[in-house]
Residue frames relative to the residue before (quaternion, step in Angstrom):
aa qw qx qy qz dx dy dz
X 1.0000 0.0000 0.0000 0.0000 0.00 0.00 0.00
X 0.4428 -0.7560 0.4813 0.0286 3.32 -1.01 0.93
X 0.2067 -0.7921 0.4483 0.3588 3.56 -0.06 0.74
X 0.6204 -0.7277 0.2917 0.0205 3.41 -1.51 0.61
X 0.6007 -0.7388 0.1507 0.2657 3.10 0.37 1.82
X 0.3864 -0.6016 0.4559 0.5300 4.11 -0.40 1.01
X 0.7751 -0.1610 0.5946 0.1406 2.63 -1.84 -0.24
X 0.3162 -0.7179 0.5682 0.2484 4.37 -0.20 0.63
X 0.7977 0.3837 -0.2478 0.3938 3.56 0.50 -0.89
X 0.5905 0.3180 -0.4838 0.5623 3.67 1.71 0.42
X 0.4694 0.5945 -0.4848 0.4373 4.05 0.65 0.81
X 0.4669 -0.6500 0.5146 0.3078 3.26 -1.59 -0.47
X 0.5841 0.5352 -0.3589 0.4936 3.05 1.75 0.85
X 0.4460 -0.5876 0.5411 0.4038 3.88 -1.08 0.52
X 0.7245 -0.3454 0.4564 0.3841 3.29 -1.90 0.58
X 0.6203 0.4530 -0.4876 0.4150 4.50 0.74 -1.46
X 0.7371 0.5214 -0.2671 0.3368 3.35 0.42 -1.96
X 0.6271 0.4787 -0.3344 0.5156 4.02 0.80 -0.38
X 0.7929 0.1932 -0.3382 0.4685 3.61 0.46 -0.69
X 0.6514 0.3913 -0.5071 0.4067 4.15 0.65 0.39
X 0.6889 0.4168 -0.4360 0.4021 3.35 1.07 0.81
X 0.1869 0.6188 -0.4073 0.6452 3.30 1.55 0.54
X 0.7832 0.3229 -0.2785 0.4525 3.48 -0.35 -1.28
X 0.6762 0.6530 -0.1925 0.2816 3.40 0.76 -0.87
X 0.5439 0.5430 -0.1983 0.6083 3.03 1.64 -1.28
X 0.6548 0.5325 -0.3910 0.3672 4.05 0.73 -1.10
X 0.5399 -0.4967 0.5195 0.4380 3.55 1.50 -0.81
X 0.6247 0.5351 -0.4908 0.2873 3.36 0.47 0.52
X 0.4455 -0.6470 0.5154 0.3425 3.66 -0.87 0.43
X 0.7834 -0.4543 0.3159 0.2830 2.56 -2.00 0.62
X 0.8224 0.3902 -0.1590 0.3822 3.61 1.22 -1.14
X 0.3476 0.6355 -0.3862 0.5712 3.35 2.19 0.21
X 0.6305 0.5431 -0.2894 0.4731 4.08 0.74 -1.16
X 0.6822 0.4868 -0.2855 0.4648 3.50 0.99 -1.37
X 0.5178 0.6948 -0.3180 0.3847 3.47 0.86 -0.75
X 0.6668 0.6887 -0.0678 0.2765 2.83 0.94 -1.92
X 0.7956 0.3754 0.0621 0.4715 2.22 0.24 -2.29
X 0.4170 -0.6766 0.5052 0.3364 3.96 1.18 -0.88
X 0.7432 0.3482 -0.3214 0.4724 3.38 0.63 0.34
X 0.5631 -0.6321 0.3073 0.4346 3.93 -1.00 0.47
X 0.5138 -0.6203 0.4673 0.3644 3.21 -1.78 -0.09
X 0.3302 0.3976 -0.6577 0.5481 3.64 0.26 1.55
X 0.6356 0.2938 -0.4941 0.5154 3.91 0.22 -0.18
X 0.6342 0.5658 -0.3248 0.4150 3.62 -0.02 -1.13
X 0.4988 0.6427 -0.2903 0.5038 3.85 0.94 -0.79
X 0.7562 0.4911 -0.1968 0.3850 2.65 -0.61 -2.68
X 0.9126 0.2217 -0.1075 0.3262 3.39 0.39 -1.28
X 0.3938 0.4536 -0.5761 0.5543 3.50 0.87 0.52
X 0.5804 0.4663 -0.5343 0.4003 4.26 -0.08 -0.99
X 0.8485 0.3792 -0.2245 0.2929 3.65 0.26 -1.41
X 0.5117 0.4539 -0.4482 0.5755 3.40 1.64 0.33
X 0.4202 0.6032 -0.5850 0.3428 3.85 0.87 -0.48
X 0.8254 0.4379 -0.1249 0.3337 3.11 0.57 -2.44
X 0.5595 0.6011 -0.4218 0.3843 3.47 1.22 0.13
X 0.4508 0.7596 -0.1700 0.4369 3.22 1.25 -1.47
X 0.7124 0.5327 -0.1206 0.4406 3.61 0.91 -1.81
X 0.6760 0.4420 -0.3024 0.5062 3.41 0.77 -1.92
X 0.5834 0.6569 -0.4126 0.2407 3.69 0.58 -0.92
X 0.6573 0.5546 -0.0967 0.5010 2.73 1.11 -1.86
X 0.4847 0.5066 -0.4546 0.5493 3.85 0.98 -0.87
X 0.7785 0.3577 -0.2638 0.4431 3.59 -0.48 -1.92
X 0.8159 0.1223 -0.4391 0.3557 3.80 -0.50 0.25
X 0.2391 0.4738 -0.6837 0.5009 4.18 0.92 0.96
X 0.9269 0.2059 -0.2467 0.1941 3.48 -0.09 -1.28
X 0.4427 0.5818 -0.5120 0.4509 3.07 1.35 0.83
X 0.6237 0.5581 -0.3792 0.3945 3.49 0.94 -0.67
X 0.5485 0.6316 -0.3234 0.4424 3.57 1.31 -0.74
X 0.7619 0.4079 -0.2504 0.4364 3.51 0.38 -1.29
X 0.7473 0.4001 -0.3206 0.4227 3.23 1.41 -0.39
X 0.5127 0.7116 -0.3622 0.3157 3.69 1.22 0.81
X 0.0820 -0.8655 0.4608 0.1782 3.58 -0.45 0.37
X 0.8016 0.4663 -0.1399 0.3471 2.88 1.58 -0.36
X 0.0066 -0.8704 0.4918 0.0208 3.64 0.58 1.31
X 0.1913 -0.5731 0.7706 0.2030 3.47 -2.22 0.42
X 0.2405 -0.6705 0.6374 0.2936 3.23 -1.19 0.31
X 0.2605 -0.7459 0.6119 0.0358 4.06 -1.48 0.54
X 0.2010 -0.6758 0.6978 0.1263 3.57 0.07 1.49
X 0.7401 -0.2594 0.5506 0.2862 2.82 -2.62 0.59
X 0.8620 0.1590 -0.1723 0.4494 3.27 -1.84 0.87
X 0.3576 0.6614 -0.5463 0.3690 4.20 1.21 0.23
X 0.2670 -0.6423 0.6499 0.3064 3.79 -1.30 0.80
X 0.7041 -0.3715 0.5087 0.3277 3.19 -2.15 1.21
X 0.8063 0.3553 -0.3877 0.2706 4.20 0.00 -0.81
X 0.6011 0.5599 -0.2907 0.4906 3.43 2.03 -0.64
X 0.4379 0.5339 -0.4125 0.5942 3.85 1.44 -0.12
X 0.7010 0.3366 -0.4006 0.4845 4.12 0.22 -0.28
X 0.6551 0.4330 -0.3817 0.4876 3.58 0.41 -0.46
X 0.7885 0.3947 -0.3595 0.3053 3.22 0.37 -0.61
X 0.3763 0.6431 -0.3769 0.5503 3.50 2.05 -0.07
X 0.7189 0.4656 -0.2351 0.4596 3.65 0.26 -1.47
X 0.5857 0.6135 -0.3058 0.4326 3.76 1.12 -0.82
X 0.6599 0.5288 -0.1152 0.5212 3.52 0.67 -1.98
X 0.7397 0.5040 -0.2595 0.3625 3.84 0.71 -0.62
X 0.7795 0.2034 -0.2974 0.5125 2.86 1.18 -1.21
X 0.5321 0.4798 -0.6020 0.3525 3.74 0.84 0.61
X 0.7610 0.3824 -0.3864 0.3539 3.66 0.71 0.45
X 0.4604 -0.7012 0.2986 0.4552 3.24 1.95 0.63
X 0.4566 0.6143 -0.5314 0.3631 3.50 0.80 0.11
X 0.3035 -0.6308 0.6334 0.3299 4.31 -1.20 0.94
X 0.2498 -0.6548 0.6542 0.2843 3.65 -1.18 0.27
X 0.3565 -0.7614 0.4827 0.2455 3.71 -0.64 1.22
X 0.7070 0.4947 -0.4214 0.2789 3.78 0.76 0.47
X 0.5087 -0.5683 0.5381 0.3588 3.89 -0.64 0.63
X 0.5360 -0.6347 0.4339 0.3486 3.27 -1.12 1.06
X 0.5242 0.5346 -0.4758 0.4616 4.00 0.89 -0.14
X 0.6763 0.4924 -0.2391 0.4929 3.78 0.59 -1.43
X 0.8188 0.3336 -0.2890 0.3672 3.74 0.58 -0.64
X 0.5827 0.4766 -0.4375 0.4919 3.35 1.58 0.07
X 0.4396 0.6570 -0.3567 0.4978 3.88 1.31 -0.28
X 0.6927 0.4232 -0.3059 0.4975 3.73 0.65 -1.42
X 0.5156 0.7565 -0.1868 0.3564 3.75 1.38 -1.16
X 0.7076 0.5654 -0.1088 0.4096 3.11 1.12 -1.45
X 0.5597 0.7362 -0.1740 0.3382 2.61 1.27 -2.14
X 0.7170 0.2225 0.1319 0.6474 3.19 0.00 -2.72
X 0.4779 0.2999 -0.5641 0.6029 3.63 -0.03 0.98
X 0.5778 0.6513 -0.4857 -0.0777 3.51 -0.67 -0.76
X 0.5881 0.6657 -0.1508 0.4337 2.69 1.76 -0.96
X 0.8368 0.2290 -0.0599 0.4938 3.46 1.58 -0.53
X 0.4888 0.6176 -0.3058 0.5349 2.82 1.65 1.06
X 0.1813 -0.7456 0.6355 0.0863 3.61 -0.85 1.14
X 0.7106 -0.0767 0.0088 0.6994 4.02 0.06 1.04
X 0.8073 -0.3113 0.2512 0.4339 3.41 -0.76 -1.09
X 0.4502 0.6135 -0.4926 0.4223 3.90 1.37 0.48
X 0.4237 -0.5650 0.6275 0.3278 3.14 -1.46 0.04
X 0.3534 -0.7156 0.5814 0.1581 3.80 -0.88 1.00
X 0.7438 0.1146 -0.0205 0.6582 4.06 1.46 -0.71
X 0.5496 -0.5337 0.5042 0.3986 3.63 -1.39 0.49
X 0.0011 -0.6930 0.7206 -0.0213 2.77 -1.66 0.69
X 0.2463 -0.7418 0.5727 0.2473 3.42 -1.55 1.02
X 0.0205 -0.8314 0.5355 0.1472 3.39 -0.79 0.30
X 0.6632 -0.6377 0.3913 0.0201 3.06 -1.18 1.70
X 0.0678 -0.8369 0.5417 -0.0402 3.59 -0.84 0.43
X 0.2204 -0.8350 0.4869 0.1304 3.56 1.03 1.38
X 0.6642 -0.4587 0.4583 0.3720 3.87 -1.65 0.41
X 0.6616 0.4454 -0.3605 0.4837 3.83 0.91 -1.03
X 0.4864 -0.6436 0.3851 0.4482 3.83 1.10 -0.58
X 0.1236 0.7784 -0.4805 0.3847 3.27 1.40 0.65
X 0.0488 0.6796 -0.7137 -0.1622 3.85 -1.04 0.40
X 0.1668 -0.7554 0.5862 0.2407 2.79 -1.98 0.54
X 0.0954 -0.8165 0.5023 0.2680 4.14 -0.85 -0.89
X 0.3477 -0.7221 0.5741 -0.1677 2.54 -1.86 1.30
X 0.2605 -0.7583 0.5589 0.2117 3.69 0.08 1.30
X 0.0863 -0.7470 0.6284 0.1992 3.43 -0.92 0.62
X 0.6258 -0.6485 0.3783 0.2115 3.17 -1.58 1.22
């Protein structure tokens, strides 16, 4: 059993923008939905993009909650390996007594993920600090 999706009106999406992405996820195109739904696919567009860009800000606003809620940072020179970023997470925790809640497989995976963008194989192409939230949550942060 699957838990059970909020509610649209406790999100940052309307009830249209939740069910033509639903529809979306099943594999349907934009001009199958229009069909559907009666209306064209510039509407059907317009409004999937602005659920995309909702979707995003969400995703923005709880990084930066996770941030304000961190005390514990590592910094990650350029050209660092992906297995010496986990140790140095697992390190930084337990010198702040804080458990990190990921297995060293699951936290190089999360690593990968939010790293991809700045990762050639398993190096870091740019610094990065990575964060270490009170719940043991990590987070990252390209540094400039």
């Amino acid at each position: 059993m699957t838990d059970p999706a909020p509610e649209p009106d406790a999100t940052f999406l309307t009830e249209r923008q939740v069910e033509i992405l639903s529809l979306r996820h099943e594999g349907l195109t934009q001009r199958a939905i229009a069909e559907r739904l009666e209306t064209t696919v510039p509407n059907i567009s317009s409004i999937e993009r602005a659920a995309r860009d909702n979707v995003e800000r969400a995703r923005r606003t709880v990084d930066l909650a996770a941030h304000l809620e961190t005390d514990h940072w590592v910094e990650a020179a350029t050209g660092s390996h992906l297995r010496d970023l986990v140790e140095a997470i697992y390190t930084a925790g337990d010198e702040a007594g804080v458990k990190v809640t990921f297995s060293d497989p699951e936290l190089a995976a999360y690593l990968h993920v939010h790293l991809s963008d700045h990762l050639d194989g398993r190096r870091l192409t740019a610094p990065v600090a990575l964060g270490i939230t009170a719940d043991g949550g990590v987070v990252t942060q390209l540094l400039d």
